[in-house]
C-alpha positions as CSV (number, residue, x, y, z in Angstrom):
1,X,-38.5,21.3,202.5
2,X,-37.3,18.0,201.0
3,X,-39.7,17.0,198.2
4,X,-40.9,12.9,198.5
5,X,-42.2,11.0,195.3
6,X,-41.9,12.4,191.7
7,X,-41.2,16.1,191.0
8,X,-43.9,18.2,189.4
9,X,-41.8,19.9,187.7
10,X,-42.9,24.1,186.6
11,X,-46.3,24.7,186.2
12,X,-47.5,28.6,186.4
13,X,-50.2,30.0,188.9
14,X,-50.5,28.8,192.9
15,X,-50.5,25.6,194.7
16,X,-54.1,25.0,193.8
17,X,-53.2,25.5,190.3
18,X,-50.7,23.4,189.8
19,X,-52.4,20.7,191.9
20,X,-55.6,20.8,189.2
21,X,-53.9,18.1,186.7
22,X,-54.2,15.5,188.9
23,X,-57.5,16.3,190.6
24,X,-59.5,14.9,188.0
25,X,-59.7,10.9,189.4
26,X,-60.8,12.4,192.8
27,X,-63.3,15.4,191.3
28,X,-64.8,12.2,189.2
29,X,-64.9,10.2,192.3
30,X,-66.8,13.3,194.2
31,X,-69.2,14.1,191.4
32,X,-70.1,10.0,191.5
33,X,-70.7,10.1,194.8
34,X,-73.6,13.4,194.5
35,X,-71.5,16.0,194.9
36,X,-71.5,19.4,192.6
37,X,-68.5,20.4,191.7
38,X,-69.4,24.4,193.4
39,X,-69.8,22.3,196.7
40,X,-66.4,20.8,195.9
41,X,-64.7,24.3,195.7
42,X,-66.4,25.4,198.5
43,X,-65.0,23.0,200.7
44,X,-61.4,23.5,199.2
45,X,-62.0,27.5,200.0
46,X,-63.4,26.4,203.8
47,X,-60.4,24.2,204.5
48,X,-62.5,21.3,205.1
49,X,-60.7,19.5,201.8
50,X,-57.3,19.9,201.4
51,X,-55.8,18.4,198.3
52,X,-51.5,18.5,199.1
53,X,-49.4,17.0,196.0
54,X,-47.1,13.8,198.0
55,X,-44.1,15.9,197.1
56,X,-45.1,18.0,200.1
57,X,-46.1,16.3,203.2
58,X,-42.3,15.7,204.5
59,X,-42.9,17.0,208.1
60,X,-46.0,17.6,208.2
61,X,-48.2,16.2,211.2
62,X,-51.8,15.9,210.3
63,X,-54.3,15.9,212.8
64,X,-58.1,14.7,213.3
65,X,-58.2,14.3,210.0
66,X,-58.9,11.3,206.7
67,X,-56.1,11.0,204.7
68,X,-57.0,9.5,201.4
69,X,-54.1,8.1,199.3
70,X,-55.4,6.8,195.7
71,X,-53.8,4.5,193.1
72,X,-51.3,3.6,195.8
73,X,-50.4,0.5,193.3
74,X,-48.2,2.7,191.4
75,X,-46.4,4.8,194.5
76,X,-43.3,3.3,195.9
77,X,-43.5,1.6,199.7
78,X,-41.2,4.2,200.9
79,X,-43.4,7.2,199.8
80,X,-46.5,5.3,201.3
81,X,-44.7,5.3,204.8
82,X,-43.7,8.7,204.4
83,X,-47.4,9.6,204.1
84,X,-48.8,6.7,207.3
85,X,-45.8,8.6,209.6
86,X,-47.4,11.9,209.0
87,X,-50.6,10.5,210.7
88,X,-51.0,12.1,214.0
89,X,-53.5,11.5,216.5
90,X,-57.4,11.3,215.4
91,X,-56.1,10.4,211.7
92,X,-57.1,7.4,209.9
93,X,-55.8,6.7,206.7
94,X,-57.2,5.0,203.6
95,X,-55.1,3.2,200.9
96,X,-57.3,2.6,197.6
97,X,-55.1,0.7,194.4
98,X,-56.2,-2.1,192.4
99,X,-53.3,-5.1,191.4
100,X,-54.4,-5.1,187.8
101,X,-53.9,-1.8,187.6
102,X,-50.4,-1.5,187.9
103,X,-47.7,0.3,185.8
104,X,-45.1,0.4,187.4
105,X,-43.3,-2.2,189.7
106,X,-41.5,-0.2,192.3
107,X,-38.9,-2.3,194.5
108,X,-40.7,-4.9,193.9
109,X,-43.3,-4.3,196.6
110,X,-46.8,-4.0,196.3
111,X,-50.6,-3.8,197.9
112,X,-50.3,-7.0,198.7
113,X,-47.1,-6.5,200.4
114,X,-48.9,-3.8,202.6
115,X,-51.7,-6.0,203.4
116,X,-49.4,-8.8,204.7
117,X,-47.6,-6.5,206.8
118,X,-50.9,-5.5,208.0
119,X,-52.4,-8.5,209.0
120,X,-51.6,-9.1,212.2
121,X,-52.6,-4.9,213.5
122,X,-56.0,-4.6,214.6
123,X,-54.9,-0.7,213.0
124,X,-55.0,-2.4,209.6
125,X,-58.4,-3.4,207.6
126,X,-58.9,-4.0,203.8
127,X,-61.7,-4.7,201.6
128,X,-61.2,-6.7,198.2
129,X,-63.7,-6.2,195.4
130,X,-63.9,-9.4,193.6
131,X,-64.9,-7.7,190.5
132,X,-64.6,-4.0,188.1
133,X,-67.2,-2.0,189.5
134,X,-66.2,0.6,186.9
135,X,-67.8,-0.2,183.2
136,X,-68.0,-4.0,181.7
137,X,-65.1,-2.6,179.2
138,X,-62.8,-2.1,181.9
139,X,-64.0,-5.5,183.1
140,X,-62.6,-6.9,179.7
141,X,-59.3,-5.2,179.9
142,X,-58.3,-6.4,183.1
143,X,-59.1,-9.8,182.4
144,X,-57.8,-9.4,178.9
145,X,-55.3,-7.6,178.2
């Protein structure tokens, strides 16, 4: 297997385990949107969520499925295309970043360098939020600082 993005380095216990670290945006995100984090588990335990760290998807073909790929403002264009190309049929895939949210400028490509390549496929859509849905302080910060 040849890893893609950063290495995670050592970290004890099973995939699930090691994944936990960076669950936290997406558990948030889940809990916002009504659900309990036992109904979270349970759909980890049923297969119907899978949460798979980027430095493991190199040839894997995912099927009838929603791949959701967040702060994509920070990953590198040629880790987001290794994650599109596993897209197999029935698979649509969702991009979610924010420009004033970046910390790190990788190649010097960004979202808005995926939405222009985009633009002319009726496979590609995007939605821009004109303002920080997330707390008036985080309003302040963008705008600021």
């Amino acid at each position: 297997m040849t890893p893609v993005g950063r290495e995670i380095g050592f970290l004890p216990g099973d995939m699930q385990e090691k994944v936990l670290p960076w669950l936290g945006p997406y558990l948030d995100n889940f809990i916002n949107c009504g659900y309990e984090p036992y109904r979270i588990e349970k759909m980890i335990e049923e297969g119907v969520l899978e949460i798979t760290p980027v430095t493991f998807i190199q040839g894997r073909s995912i099927t009838n499925a929603v791949i959701l790929i967040d702060e994509v403002q920070n990953l590198d264009i040629n880790v987001i295309k290794q994650i599109v190309t596993r897209a197999a049929a029935g698979t649509q895939i969702i991009l979610l970043g924010d420009q004033t949210q970046v910390f790190e400028r990788l190649n010097g490509k960004s979202i808005d360098y995926l939405l222009q390549k985009g633009k002319s496929s009726p496979l590609v859509g995007s939605i821009h939020l004109e303002k920080t849905l997330r707390s008036p302080i985080a309003d302040w910060a963008v705008h600021n600082l």
